[in-house]
C-alpha positions as CSV (number, residue, x, y, z in Angstrom):
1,X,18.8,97.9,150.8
2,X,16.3,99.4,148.9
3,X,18.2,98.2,145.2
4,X,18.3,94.9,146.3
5,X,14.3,95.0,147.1
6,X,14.0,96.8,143.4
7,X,16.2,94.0,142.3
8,X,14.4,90.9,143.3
9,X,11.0,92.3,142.6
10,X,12.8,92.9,138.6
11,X,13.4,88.9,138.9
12,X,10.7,87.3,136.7
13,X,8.8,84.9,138.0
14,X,9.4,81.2,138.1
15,X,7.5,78.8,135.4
16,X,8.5,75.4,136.6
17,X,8.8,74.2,140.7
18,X,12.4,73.9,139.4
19,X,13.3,77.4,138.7
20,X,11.4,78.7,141.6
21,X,13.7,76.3,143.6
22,X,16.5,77.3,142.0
23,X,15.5,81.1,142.9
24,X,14.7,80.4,146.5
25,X,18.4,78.5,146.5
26,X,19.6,81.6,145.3
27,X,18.2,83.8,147.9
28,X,19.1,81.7,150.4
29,X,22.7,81.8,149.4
30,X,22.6,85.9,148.9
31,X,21.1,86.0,152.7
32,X,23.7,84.0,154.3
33,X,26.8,85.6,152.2
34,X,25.2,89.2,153.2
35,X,25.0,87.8,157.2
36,X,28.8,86.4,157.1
37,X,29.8,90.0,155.8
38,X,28.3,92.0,158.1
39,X,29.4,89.5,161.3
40,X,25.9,88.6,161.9
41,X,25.7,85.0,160.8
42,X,24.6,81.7,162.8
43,X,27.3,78.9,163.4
44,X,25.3,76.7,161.5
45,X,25.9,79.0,158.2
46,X,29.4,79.2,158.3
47,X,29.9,75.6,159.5
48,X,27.5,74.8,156.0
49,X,30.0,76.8,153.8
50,X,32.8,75.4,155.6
51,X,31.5,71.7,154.8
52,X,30.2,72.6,151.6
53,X,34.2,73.7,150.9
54,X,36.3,71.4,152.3
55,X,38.0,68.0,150.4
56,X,35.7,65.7,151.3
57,X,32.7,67.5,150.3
58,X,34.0,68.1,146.8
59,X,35.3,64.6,146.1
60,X,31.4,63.4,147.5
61,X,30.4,65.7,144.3
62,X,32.2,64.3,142.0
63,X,31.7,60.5,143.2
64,X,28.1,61.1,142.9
65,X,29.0,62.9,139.1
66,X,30.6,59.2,138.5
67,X,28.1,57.7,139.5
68,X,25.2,59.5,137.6
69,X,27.7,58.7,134.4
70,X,27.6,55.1,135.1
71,X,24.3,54.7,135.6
72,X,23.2,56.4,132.6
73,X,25.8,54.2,130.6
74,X,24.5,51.1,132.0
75,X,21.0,52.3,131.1
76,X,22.5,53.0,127.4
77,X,23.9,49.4,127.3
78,X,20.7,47.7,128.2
79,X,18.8,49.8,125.8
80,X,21.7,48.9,123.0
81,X,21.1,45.0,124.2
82,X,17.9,45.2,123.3
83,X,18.6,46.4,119.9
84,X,21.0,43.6,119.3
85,X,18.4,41.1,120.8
86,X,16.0,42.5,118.2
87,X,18.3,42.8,115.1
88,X,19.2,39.3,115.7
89,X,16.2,37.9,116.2
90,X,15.0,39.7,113.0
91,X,18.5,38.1,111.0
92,X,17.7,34.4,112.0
93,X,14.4,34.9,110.8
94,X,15.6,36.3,107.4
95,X,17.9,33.6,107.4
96,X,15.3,30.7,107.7
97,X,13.5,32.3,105.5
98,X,15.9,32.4,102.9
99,X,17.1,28.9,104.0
100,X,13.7,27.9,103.2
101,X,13.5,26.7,106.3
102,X,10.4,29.5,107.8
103,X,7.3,29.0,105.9
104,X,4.5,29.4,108.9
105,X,5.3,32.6,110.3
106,X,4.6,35.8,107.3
107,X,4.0,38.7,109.4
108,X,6.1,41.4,107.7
């Protein structure tokens, strides 16, 4: 008991609310595997581990990972859409201008 103390006083300290998170997860997760060794855990923490395991659980995780992925690529597409909007609307007015047809409007 004492090296595990030792150990998580060696931890160095979180710098973001993340990471502290992250270590508080982490302790959490050492506590309940150290209870379901030694016999002394609660039927709500094996009943966790047994959801967090099973089929259904796992394909939630990677329906949510899909998910993330299309979002982010529909993000990407608007921000490419934008581009195009600009580099076309940049193009016509080269065009005009060349054309001969744009006199009013010099800005660049």
């Amino acid at each position: 008991m004492a090296a595990k103390k030792s150990e998580a006083a060696a931890r160095r300290p979180a710098s973001t609310p993340l990471q502290r998170e992250q270590q508080l997860i982490a302790l959490a997760t050492d506590e309940a595997e150290r209870q379901m060794r030694e016999g002394t855990a609660s039927a709500q923490v094996i009943s966790h581990f047994l959801k967090m395991g099973s089929e259904r659980e796992q394909l939630e995780r990677q329906k949510m990972a899909y998910e993330t992925e299309l979002l982010k690529a529909r993000t990407d597409n608007l921000t490419n859409v934008g581009r195009m909007e600009e580099l076309t609307e940049k193009a016509l007015k080269a065009f005009r201008q060349y054309s001969g047809q744009d006199f009013g409007d010099e800005d660049d």
